[in-house]
C-alpha positions in Angstrom: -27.8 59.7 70.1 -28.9 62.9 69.9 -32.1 63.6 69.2 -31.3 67.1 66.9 -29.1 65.7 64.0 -26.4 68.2 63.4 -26.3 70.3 60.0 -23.9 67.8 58.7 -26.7 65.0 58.9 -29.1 66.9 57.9 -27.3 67.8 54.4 -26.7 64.4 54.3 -30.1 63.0 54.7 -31.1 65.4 52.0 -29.3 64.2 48.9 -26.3 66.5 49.3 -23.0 67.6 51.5 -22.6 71.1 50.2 -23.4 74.1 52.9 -26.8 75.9 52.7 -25.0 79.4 50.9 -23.5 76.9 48.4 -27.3 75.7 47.0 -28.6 79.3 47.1 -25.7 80.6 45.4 -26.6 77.9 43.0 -30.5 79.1 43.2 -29.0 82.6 43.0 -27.0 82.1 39.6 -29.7 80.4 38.2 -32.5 82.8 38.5 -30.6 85.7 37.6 -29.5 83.8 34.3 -32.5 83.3 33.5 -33.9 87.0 34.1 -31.4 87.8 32.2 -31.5 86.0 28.9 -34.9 84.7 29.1 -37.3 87.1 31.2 -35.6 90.8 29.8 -35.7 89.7 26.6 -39.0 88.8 26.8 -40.1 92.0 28.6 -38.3 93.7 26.1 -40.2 92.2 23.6 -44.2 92.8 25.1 -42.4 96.5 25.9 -41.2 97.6 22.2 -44.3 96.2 20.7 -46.5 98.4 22.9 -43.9 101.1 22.5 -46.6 103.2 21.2 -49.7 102.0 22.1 -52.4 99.6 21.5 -53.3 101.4 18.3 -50.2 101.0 16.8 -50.0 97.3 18.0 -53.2 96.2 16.4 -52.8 98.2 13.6 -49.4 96.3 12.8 -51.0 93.3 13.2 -54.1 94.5 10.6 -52.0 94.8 7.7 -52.7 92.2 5.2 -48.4 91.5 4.6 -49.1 90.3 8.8 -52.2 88.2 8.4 -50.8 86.7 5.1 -47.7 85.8 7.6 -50.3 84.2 10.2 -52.4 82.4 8.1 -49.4 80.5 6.3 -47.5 80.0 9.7 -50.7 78.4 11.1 -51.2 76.6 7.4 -47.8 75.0 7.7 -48.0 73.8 11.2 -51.6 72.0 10.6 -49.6 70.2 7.8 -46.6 69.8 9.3 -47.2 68.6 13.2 -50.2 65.8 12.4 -47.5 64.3 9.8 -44.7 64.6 12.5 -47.3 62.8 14.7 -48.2 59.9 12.1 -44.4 59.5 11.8 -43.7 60.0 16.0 -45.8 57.6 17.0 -44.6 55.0 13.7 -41.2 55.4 14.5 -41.4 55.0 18.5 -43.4 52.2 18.2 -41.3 50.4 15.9 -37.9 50.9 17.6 -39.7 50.8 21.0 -41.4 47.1 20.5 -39.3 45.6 18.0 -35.8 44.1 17.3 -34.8 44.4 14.0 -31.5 45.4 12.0 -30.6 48.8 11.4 -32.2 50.1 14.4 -29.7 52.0 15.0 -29.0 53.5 12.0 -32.7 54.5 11.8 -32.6 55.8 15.6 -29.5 58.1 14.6 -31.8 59.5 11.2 -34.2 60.7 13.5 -31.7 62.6 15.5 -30.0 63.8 11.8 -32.1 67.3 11.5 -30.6 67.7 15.3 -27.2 67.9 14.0 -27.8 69.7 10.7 -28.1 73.5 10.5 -31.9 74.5 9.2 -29.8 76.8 6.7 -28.4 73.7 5.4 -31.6 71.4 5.4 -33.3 74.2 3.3 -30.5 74.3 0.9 -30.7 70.6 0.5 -34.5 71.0 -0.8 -33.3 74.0 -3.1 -31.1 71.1 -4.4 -33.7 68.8 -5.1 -36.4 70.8 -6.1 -34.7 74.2 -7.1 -34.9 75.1 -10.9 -31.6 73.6 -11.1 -32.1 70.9 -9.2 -32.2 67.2 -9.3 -36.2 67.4 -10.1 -36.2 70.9 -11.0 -36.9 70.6 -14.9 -39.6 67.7 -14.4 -41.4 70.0 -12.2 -40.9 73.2 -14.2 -42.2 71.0 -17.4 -45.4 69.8 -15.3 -45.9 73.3 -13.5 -45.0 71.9 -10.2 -43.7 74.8 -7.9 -42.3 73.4 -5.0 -39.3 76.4 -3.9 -40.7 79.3 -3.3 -43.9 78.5 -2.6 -45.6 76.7 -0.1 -45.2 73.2 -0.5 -41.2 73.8 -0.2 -42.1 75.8 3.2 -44.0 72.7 4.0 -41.4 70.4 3.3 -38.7 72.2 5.1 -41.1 72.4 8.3 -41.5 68.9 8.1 -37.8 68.2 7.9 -36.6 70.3 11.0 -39.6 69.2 13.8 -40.1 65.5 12.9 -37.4 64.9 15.4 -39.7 66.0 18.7 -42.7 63.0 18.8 -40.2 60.5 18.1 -37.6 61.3 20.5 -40.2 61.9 23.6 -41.9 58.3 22.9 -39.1 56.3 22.6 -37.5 56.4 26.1 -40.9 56.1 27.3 -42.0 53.1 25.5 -38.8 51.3 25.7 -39.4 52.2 29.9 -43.1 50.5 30.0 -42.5 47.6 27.9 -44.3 45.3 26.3 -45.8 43.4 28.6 -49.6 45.2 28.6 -49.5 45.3 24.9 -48.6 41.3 24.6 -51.4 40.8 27.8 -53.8 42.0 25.4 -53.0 40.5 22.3 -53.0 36.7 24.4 -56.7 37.8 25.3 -57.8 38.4 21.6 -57.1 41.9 21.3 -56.1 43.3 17.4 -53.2 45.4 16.6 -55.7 48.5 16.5 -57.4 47.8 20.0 -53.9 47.3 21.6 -52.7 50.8 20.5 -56.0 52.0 21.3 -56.8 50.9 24.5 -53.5 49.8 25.8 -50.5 52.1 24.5 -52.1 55.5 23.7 -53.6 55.7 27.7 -49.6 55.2 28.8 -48.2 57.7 26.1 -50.7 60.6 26.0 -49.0 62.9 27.9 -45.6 61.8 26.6 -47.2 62.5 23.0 -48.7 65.9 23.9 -45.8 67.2 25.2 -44.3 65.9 21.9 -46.7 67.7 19.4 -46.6 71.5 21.8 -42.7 71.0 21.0 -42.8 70.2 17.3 -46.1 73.0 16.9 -44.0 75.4 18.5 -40.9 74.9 16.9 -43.0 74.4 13.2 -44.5 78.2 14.2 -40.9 79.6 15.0 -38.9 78.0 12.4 -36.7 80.5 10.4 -33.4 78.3 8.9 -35.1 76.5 6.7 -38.0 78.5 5.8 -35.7 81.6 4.5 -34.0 80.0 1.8 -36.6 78.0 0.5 -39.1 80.8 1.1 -38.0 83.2 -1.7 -38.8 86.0 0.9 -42.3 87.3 -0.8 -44.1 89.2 1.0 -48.1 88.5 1.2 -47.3 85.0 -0.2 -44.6 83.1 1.0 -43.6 84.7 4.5 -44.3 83.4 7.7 -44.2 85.3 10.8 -40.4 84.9 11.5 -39.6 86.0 8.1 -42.6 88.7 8.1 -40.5 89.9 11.7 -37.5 90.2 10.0 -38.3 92.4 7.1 -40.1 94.4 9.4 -37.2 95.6 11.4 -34.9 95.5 8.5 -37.3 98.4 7.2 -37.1 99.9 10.6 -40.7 99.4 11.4 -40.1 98.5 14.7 -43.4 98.4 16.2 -44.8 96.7 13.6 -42.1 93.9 14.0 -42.1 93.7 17.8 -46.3 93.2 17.9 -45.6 90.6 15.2 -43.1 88.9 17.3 -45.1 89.3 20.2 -47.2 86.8 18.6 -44.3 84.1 18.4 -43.9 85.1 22.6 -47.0 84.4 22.9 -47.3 81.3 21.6 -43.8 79.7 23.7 -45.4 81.6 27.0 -48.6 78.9 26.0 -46.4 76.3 25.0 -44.5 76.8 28.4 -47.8 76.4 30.4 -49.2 73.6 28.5 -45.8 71.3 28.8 -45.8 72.3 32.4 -49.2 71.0 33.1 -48.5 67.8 30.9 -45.3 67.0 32.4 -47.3 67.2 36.0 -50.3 64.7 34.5 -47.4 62.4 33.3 -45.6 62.4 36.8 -48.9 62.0 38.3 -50.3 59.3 35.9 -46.5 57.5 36.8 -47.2 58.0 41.1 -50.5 56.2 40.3 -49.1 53.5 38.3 -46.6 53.0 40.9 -48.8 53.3 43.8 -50.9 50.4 42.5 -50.4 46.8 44.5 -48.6 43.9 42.1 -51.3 41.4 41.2 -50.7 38.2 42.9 -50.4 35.1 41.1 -53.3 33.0 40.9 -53.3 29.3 42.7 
């Protein structure tokens, strides 16, 4: 045999039978899609915003309608993504360890604000809670305000991420097991010191990947915000909606340096998924490289 394989060998060691110009053609298309609807729009964004200098970007991000904006997009996500979290980790757990009826059906609820448009999921609270709504003269009677005003904003929020935790533990709980977590229990562990000491190590980087999703899609969420919003400005706009009027008013700048913001924030989100999808591969080579415990005589 020869000692040089030949180039069909080769291809076929690697994974693959296809020519070299067929994978970079592949790498080819791929890059240049991405320049084009990821990295120029991006550009574009940084560029407009900056159109006119850093005066003109700070001072669009001074005015009081644009730090209203901030404060209640940064309000709503502290709310929003620790209650996604509670729930996350609740509902993993639960379909992960256990066999019960209607998992299913609860698996396929989690995946519902997936399938529904945000547009729609806001409506739905304007249905409930609106003035003429299921609970709107209850709430009108005790002074509750729930649309158009923050708590609907909240709610809405809520609704749309609560998807993200859930849907990275699950396939990675129902991968490890339950073996370490019943280990411990045999050995006098509680409930509390299981989860503690025994699941949370094995989904950290599984649930921080979860939460940078569900923070970053709480920030950017428009849908569902806009109608249950009302669309006042200095009181119930967050930085998508603050963007829009913005560049409805033709205040371009002004609009871009806000949306910078939002660019900003998935250019972060990017790096810190990045780094935690490297930990998690790394914590799973570790895992993997450790020898199986031999049975006792």
């Amino acid at each position: 045999m020869s000692a040089v394989a030949n180039p069909s060998t080769r291809r076929a060691q690697a994974g693959t039978t296809e020519a070299p110009w067929v994978r970079f053609t592949l790498i080819g298309l791929a890059l240049a899609f991405l320049a084009l609807f990821l990295l120029l729009p991006l550009a574009a964004v940084f560029t407009e915003a900056l159109r006119k200098g850093w005066d003109a970007y700070l001072a669009g991000l001074a005015e009081p309608d644009a730090w209203s904006a901030i404060r209640l997009t940064l309000l709503t996500a502290v709310i929003a993504v620790p209650l996604n979290l509670v729930f996350g980790v609740a509902a993993a757990w639960c379909i992960a360890k256990y066999e019960f009826k209607g998992k299913a059906f609860l698996t396929t609820l989690i995946d519902l604000p997936f399938s529904i448009s945000p547009v729609v999921a806001g409506l739905m609270y304007v249905l409930v809670f609106g003035a003429n709504g299921w609970f709107g003269s209850w709430l009108a009677e005790h002074d509750i305000k729930i649309i158009f005003a923050v708590p609907g904003i909240v709610l809405a929020t809520v609704f749309v991420t609560f998807p993200f935790v859930a849907r990275e533990l699950i396939p990675l709980m129902q991968a490890q097991g339950n073996d370490e977590e019943q280990a411990a229990i045999v050995l006098g562990a509680s409930g509390w010191q299981t989860f503690w000491h025994v699941t949370l190590p094995n989904i950290k980087w599984g649930l921080v990947y979860g939460v940078i999703l569900c923070n970053a899609r709480a920030m950017g969420e428009f849908g569902a915000v806009s109608v249950v919003s009302g669309h006042i400005r200095g009181q119930t706009n967050t930085i998508p909606l603050h963007v829009e009027i913005l560049y409805n008013e033709y205040q371009s700048v002004a609009a871009f340096a806000a949306a910078s913001l939002l660019a900003l924030l998935a250019l972060v989100t990017l790096v810190i998924k990045s780094i935690a999808e490297w930990q998690g591969e790394q914590q799973a080579k570790a895992a993997a490289a450790l020898p199986p415990e031999r049975p006792s005589a």
